[in-house]
Structures are given as structure tokens and as C-alpha cells.
C-alpha positions as CSV (number, residue, x, y, z in Angstrom):
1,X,179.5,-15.1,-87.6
2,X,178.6,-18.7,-88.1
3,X,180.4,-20.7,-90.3
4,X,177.0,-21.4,-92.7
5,X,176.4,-17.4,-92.6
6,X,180.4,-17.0,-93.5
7,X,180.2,-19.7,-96.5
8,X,177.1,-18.2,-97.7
9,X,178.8,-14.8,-97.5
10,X,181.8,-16.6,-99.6
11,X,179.6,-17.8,-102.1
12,X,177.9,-15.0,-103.0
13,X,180.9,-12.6,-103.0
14,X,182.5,-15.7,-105.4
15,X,179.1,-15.0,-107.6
16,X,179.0,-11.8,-108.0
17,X,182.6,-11.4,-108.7
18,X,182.4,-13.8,-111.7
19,X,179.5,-12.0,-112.9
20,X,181.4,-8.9,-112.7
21,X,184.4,-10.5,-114.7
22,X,182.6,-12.8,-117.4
23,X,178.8,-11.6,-117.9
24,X,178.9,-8.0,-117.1
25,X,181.5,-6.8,-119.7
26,X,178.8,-8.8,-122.5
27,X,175.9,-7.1,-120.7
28,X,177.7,-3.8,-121.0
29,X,178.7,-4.5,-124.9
30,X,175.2,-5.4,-125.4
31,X,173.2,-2.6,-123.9
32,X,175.8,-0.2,-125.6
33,X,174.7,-1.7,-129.2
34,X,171.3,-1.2,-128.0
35,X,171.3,1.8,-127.6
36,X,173.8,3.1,-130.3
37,X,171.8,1.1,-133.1
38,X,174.3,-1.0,-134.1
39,X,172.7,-4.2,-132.9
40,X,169.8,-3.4,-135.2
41,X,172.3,-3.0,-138.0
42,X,173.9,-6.1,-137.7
43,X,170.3,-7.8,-137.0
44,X,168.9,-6.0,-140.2
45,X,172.1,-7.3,-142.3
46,X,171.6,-10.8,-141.3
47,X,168.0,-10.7,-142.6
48,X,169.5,-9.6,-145.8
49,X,172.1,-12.6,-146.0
50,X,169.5,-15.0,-144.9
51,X,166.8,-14.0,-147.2
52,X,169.3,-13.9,-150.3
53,X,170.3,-17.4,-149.4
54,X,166.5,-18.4,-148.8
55,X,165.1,-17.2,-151.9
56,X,167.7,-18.8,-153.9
57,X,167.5,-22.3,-151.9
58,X,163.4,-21.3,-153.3
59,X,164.2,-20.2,-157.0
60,X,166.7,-23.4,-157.1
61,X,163.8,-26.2,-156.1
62,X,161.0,-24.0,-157.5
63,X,163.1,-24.4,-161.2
64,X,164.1,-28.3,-160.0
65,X,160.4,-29.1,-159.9
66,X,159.7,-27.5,-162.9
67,X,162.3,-28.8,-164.8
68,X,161.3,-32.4,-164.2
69,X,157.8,-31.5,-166.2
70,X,159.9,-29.6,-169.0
71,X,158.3,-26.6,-168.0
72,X,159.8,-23.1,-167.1
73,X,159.1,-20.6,-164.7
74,X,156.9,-18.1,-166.2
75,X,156.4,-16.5,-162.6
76,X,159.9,-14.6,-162.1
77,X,158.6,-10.9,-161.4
78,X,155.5,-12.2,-158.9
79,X,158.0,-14.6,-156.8
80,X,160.4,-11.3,-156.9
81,X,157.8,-9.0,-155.7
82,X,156.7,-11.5,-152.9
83,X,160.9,-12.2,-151.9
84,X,161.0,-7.9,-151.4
85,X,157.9,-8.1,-149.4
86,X,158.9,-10.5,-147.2
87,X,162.3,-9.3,-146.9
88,X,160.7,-5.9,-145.6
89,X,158.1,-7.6,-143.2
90,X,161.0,-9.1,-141.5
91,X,163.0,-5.9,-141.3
92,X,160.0,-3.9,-140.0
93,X,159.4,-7.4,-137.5
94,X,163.0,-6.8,-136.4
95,X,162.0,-2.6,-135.8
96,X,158.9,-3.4,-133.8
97,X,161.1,-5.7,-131.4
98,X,164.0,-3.7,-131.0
99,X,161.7,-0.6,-130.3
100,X,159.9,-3.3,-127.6
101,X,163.3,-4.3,-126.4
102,X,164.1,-0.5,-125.7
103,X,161.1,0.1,-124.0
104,X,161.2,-3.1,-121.6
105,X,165.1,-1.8,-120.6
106,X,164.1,1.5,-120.3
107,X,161.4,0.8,-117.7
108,X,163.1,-2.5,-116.5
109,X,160.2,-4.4,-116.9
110,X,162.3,-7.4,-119.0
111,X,164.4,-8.4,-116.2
112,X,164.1,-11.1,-114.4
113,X,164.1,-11.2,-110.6
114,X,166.5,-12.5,-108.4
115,X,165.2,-14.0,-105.2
């Protein structure tokens, strides 16, 4: 064997091993959540936590700019009813993709190709 052929035999046992050690246990962890639904759990919580803190961030300015008029928010149930709207379009957003997602790994059509 020549020495380039042994190097690049080197190399790309060096690659693969350190994909073995460091990205495949995350790969593994990952596909496991996927499939057990627990990575659209934790995806559908943080939609939760982020639309709480969003809609207060909203209600907080919304009343700021009011306040600065003297005037007070006479809108509470309409701005409550679009918040649980919007809170359910992104949770069925985040069903749509993670049924995509399943699909793509199922048929392998989301990896990329190593050439």
C-alpha cells in the first residue's frame, strides 16, 4: 500500500471513530426521542414557556402605550382569545413537522449524502 492510500486509510478510520464516540451517541439519543415522543413534548412545552413570556412582553407594552394617553385596555378577552389561538397554531406547526420529520427518517429522504 502506498503511503497516500495508507494516510487516507488513517484518516478515515480517525473519522469515523470520532463520529462513533462524540456524534453517534447524540444521533442515537435523538432518534430515540423521536420516536418515543418525547422530543415533541419538550418542543410542545417550550412553545408554552415562550408564548407565556411573549404575551406578557405584549400585555406589558400594549398597557405602556396606553397608559401614556390615560386610557385602559378595554380589549382583555379579544387579545386572550387571539394569545390561545396562536399558542395552538404553533403547537399544531410543531405536529405537522415532527410528523414530516418522521416521515423523511423513515424513508431516509432527510439525509444528506456523503461523497
Amino acid at each position: 500500500m502506498s503511503y497516500s492510500s495508507s494516510t487516507y486509510a488513517r484518516i478515515q478510520r480517525e473519522q469515523y471513530d470520532d463520529w462513533l464516540n462524540r456524534f453517534y451517541p447524540k444521533q442515537k439519543e435523538l432518534m430515540t426521542k423521536m420516536q418515543d415522543g418525547s422530543l415533541l413534548k419538550e418542543q410542545l412545552g417550550r412553545v408554552d414557556q415562550n408564548m407565556q413570556s411573549s404575551i406578557q412582553a405584549a400585555e406589558l407594552g400594549n398597557a405602556n402605550r396606553m397608559a401614556r394617553y390615560g386610557l385602559s385596555d378595554v380589549n382583555g378577552g379579544v387579545n386572550n382569545a387571539k394569545a390561545a389561538l396562536g399558542t395552538v397554531a404553533a403547537k399544531n406547526g410543531l405536529r405537522d413537522y415532527e410528523r414530516e420529520r418522521s416521515m423523511q427518517v423513515l424513508s431516509g429522504s432527510g439525509m444528506g449524502m456523503n461523497q
